[in-house]
C-alpha positions as CSV (number, residue, x, y, z in Angstrom):
1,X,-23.7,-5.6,-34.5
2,X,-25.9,-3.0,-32.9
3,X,-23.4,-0.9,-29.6
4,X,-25.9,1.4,-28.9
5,X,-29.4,2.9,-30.7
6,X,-27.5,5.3,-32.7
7,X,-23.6,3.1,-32.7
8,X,-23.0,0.6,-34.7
9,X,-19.8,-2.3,-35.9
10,X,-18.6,-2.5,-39.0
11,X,-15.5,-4.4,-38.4
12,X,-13.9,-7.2,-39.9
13,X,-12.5,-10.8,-39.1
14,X,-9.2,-12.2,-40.5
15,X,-8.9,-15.5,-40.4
16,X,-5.9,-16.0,-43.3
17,X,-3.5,-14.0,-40.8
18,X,-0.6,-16.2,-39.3
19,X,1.4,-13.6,-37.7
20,X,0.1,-10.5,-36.4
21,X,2.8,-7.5,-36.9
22,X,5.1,-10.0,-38.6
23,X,5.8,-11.5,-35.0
24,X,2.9,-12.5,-32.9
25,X,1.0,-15.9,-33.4
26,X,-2.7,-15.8,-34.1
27,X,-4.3,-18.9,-34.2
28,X,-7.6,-17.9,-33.7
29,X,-7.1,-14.9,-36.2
30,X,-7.9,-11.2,-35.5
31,X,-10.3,-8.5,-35.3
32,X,-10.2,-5.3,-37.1
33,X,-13.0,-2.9,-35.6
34,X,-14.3,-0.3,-37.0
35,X,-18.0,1.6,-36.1
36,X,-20.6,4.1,-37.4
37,X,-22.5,6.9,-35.3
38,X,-25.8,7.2,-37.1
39,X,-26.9,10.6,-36.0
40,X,-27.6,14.2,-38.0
41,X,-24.2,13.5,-39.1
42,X,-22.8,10.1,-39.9
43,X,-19.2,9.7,-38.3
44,X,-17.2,6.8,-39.1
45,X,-14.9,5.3,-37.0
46,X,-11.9,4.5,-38.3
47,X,-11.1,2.1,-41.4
48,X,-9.5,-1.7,-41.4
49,X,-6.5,-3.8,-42.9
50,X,-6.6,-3.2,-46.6
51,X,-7.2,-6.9,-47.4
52,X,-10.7,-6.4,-46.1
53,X,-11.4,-2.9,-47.4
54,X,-14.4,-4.4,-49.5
55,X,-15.9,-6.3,-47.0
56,X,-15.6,-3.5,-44.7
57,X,-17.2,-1.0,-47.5
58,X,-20.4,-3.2,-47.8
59,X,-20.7,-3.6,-44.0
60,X,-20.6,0.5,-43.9
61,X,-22.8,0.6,-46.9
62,X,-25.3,-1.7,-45.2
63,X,-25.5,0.0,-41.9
64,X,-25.7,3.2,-43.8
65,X,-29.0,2.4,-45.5
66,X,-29.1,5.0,-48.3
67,X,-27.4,7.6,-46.1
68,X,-24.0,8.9,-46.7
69,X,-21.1,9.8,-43.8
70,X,-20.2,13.1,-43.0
71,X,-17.1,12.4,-41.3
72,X,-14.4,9.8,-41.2
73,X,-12.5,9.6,-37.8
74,X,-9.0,7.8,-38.0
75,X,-7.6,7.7,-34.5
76,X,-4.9,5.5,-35.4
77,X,-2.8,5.4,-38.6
78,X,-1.2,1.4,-38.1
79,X,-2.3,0.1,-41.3
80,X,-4.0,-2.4,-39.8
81,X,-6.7,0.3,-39.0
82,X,-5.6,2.7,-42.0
83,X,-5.5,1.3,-45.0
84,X,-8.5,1.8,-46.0
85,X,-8.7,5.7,-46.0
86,X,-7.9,5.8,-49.8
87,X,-10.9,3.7,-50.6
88,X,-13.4,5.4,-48.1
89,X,-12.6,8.6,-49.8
90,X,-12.8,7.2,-53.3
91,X,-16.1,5.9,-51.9
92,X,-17.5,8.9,-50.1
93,X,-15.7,11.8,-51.6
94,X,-17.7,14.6,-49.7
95,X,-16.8,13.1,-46.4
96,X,-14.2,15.4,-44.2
97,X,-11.2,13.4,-42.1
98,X,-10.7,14.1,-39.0
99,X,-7.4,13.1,-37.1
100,X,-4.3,14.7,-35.5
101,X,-1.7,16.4,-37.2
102,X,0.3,13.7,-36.5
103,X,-1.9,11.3,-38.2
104,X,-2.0,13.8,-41.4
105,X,1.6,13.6,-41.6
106,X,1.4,9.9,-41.6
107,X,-0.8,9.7,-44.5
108,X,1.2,12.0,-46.4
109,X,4.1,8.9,-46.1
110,X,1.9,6.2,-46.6
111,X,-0.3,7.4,-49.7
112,X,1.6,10.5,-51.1
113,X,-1.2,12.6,-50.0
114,X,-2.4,14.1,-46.4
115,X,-6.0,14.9,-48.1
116,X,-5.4,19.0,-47.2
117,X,-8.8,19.6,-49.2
118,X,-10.9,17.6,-47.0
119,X,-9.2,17.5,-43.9
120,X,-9.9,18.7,-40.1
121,X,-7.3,18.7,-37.5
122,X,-8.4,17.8,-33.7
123,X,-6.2,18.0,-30.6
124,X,-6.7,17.3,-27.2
125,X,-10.5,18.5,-25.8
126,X,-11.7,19.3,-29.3
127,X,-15.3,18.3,-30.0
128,X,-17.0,17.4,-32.9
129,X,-20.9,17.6,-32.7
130,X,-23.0,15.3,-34.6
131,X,-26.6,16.6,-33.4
132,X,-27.5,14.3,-30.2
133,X,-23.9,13.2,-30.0
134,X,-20.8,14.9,-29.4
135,X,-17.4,13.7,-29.5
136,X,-14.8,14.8,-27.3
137,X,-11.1,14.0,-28.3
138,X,-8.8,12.7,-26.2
139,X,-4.6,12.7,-26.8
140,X,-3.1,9.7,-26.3
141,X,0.4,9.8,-27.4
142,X,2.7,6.9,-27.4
143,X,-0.3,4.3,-26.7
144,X,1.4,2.9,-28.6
145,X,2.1,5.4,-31.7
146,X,2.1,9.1,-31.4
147,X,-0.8,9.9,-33.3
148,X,-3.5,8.1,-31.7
149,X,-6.4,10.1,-30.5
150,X,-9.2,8.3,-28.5
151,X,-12.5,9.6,-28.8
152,X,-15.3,9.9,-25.8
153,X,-18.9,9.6,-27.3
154,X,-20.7,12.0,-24.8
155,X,-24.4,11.3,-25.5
156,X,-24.1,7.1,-25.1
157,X,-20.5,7.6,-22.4
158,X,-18.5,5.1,-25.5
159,X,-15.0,5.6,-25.3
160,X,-13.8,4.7,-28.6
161,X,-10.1,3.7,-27.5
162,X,-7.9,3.0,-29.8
163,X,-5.6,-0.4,-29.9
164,X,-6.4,0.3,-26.1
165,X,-8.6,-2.5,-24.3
166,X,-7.7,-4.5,-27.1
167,X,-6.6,-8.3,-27.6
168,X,-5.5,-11.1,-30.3
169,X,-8.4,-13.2,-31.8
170,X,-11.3,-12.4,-34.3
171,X,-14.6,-11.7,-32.4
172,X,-16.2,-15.0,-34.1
173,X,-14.2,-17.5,-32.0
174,X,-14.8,-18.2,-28.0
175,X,-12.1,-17.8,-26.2
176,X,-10.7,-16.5,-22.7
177,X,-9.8,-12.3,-23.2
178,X,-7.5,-11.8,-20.3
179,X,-5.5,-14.5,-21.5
180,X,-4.8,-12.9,-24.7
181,X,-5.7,-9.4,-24.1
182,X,-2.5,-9.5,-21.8
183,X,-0.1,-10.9,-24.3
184,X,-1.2,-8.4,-26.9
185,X,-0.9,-6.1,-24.1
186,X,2.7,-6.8,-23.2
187,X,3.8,-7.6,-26.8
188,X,2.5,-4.1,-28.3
189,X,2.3,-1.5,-25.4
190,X,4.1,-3.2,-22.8
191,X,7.0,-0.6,-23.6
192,X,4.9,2.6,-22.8
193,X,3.0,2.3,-19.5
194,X,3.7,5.7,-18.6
195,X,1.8,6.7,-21.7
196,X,-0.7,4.0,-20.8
197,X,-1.2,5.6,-17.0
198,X,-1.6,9.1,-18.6
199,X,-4.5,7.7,-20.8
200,X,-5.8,5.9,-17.5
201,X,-6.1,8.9,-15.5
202,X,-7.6,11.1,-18.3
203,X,-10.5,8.3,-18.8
204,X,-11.0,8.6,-15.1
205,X,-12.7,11.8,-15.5
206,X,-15.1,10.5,-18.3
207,X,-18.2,8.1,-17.5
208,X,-17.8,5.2,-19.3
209,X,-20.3,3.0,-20.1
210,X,-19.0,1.0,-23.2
211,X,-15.5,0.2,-24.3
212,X,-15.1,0.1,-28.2
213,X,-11.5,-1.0,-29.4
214,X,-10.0,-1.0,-32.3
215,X,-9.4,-5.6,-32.0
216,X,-11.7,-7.9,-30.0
217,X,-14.9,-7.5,-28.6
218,X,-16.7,-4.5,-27.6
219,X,-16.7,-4.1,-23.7
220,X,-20.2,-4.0,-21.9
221,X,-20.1,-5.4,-18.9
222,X,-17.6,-5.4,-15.2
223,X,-15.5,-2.5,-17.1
224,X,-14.0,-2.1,-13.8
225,X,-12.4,-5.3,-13.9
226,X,-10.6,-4.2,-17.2
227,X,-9.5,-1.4,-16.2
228,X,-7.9,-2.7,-13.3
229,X,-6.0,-5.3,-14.9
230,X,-4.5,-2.1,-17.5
231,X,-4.0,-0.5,-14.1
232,X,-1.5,-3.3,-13.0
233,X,-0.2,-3.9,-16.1
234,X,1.1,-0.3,-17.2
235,X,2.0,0.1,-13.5
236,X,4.3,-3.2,-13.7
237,X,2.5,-4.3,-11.1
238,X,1.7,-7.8,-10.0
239,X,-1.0,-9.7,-11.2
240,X,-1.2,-13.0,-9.7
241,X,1.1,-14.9,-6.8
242,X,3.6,-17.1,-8.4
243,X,6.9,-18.7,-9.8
244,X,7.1,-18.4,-13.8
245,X,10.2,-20.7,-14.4
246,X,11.9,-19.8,-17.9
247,X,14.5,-22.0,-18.7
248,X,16.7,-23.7,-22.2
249,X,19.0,-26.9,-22.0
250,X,20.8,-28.5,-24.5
251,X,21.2,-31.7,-23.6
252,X,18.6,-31.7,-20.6
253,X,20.3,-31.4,-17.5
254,X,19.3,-27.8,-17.4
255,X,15.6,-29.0,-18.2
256,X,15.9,-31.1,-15.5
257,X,16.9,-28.5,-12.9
258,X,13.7,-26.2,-13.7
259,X,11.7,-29.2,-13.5
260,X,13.0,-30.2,-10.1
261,X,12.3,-26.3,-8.5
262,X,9.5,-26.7,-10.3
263,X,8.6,-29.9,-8.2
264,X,10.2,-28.1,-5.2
265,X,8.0,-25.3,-4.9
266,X,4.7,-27.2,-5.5
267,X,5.5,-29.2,-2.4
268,X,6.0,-26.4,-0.2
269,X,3.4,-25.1,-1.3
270,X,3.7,-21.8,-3.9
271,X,0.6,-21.2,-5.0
272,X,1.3,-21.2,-9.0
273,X,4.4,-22.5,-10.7
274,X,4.5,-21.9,-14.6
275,X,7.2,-23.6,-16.4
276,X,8.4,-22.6,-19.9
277,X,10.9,-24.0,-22.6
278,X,12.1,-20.9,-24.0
279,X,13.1,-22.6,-27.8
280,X,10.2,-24.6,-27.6
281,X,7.3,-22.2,-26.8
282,X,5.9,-18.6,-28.3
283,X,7.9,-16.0,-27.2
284,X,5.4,-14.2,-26.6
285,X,3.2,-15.8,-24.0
286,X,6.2,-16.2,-22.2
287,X,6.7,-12.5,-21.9
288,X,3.1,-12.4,-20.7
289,X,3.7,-14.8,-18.0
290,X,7.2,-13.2,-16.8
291,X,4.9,-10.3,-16.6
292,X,1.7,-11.5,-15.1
293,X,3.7,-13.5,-12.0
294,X,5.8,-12.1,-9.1
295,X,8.7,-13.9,-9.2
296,X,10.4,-15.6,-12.0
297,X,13.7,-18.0,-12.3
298,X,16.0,-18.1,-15.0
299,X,17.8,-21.3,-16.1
300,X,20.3,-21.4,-19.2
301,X,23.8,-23.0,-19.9
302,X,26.3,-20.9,-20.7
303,X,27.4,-20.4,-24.2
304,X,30.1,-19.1,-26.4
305,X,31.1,-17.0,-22.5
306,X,27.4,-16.3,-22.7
307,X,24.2,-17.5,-22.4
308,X,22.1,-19.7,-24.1
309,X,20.3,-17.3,-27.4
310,X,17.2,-17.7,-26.3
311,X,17.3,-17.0,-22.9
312,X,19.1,-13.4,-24.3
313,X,16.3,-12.7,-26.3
314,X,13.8,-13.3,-23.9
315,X,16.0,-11.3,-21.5
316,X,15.8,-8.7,-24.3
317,X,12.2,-8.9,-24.5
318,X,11.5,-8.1,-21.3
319,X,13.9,-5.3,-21.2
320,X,12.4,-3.5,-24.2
321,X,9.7,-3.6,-22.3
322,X,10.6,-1.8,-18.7
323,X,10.7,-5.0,-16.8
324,X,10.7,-4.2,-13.2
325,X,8.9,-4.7,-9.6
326,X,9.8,-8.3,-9.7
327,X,11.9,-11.0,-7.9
328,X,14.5,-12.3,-9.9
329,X,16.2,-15.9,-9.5
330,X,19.2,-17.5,-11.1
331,X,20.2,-21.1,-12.3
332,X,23.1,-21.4,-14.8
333,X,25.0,-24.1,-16.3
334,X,28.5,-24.8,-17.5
335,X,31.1,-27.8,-17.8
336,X,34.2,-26.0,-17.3
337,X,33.3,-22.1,-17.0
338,X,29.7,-21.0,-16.0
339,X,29.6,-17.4,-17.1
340,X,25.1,-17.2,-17.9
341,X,24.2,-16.1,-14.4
342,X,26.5,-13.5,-14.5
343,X,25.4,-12.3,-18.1
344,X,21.8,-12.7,-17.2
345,X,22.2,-10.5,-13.8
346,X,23.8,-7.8,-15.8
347,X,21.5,-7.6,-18.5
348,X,18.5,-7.2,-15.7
349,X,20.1,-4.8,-13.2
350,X,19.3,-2.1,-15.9
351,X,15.8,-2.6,-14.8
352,X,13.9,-0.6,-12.4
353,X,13.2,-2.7,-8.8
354,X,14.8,-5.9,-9.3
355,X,15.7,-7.8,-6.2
356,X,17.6,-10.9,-7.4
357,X,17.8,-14.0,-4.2
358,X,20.7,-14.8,-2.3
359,X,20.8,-18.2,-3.6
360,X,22.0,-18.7,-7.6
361,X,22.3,-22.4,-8.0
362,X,25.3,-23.2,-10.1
363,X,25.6,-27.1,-11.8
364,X,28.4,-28.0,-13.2
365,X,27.2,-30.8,-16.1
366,X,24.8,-32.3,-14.8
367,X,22.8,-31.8,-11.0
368,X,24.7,-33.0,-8.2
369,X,24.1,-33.2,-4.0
370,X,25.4,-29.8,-4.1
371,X,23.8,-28.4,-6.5
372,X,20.8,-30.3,-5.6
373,X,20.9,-28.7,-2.3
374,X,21.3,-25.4,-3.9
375,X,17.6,-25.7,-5.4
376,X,16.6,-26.6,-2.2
377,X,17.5,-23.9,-0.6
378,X,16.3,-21.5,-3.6
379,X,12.7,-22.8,-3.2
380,X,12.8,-22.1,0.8
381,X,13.7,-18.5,-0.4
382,X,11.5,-17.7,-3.0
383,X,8.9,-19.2,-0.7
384,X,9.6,-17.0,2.3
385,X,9.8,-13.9,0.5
């Protein structure tokens, strides 16, 4: 694939991966991206998943043609993008590396070696010239490990940026990128939006023309539409009006509750309800919704003087991840001693800018006129506010 005159991909697809990080469900595979700058000196950028490091080598080879790299330029030291160092330099033994300190010391714990012969350390507002282009280095700690550099192309304005921009999927299948650009997004650097504004408002200075990440496609086009979805998203902010109802029931009567809001709120009008079986459905995406809508409801019996496991972990999810900003609703469940709502308020008042409704609905089996009336009443409010 041809970025620029001079740029160039070399990346990989994986389409044996099931589970991206050990964790995250990737049906439709993934991406590992890597690029060459063809210029007086050859810079390569970054390395892939050592499963691929062949492949990878004969795409570099071909886009080479004959040449050989001066430079090989590892912003990020997640094996996904590093393991391949090893056989670059076995490969192109001349070639220097160029990376952070931080990256250096990484290496030395992943291969026994931090390559001090041929090694260059860069830090923030270094520059490395190749002839017509020069790279400009750019810190961007904590997004999301603290080593990663990104790297500004000056001559063609390509910011090379890291798992930044980046989203689930190899680039040889169709498929919508905010959807899962967002729950990479949330999954993987949800945590660190600070670190994520930093990097925002450092890019902000650069012209960018071209957006070149580290997984999925390269970024040509509308680049301010992308950056103001990472805008909202490291800022917690909201993305889109709705209700994202997450609830678990054992025996359905909780199910049925969700489904009745659910119903509730479509009549009077809220203009997106999402509704998600926590035990049933991945994890993930429901993270991504919780974080995507304005308001969401939790629903969960109470268990062992608790609640239900996986309304904790999704609770824990979204608390490992700052969680904040949002409206907060609560439905629980017990026969003879409803404790969830009060476990589930606790966990999520150690987030930032949670206002939680006036109404909790409490059902005691199975729904009743009172409890009924409860949802009622709970739709009206989360519709008015």
């Amino acid at each position: 694939m041809q970025i620029t005159n001079d740029i160039k991909y070399i990346g990989v697809n994986d389409h044996d991966i099931d589970l991206f990080e050990g964790q995250y469900i990737v049906e439709n595979g993934m991406a590992y991206n890597s690029y060459v700058i063809l210029d007086d000196k050859i810079a390569v950028m970054d390395t892939v998943d050592t499963s691929f490091e062949k492949e990878w080598l004969e795409n570099l080879k071909a886009a080479l043609d004959g040449r050989t790299p001066d430079y090989l330029v590892v912003q990020h030291m997640e094996p996904d993008h590093s393991a391949s160092i090893d056989a670059f330099v076995n490969a192109y033994p001349d070639a220097v590396i160029v990376a952070s300190a931080p990256a250096f010391t990484m290496m030395q714990q992943f291969f026994g070696m931090d390559y001090a012969e041929k090694k260059q350390i860069i830090k923030e507002g270094d520059t490395l010239s190749l002839g017509t282009h020069t790279l400009q280095f750019v810190a961007a700690p904590m997004v999301h490990w603290p080593e990663v550099m990104v790297t500004y192309d000056i001559h063609d304005k390509v910011l090379f940026s890291a798992d930044g921009f980046g989203k689930f999927g190899a680039l040889d299948v169709d498929e919508d990128w905010a959807c899962e650009a967002r729950r990479y997004y949330f999954g993987i650097v949800g945590k660190y939006g600070m670190q994520v504004q930093n990097l925002l408002k450092k890019a902000a200075t650069l012209d960018i023309q071209i957006i070149c990440p580290l997984h999925g496609p390269v970024l040509k086009e509308n680049l301010e539409y992308y950056v103001n979805l990472y805008q909202t998203w490291s800022s917690y902010g909201v993305e889109s009006e709705g209700v994202m109802i997450a609830y678990t029931s054992v025996y359905g009567h909780t199910k049925a509750a969700a489904e009745l809001l659910a119903d509730t709120l479509t009549k009077k009008g809220c203009p997106k309800v999402v509704v998600a079986d926590l035990a049933r459905e991945d994890m993930a995406e429901c993270v991504e919704d919780a974080f995507r809508y304005g308001k969401l409801v939790l629903a969960t019996t109470t268990y062992n003087t608790d609640m239900f496991p996986f309304m904790r972990e999704f609770i824990n999810d979204l608390t490992e991840r700052n969680y904040q900003n949002r409206t907060v609703a609560l439905i629980e469940n017990g026969s003879w001693a409803p404790t969830a709502a009060k476990a589930m308020r606790a966990k999520l008042e150690t987030c930032k800018n949670i206002t939680f409704t006036e109404t909790t609905v409490q059902i005691r089996s199975a729904l009743n006129a009172e409890s009924t009336a409860q949802i009622e009443a709970l739709a009206e409010e989360l519709c008015r506010s």
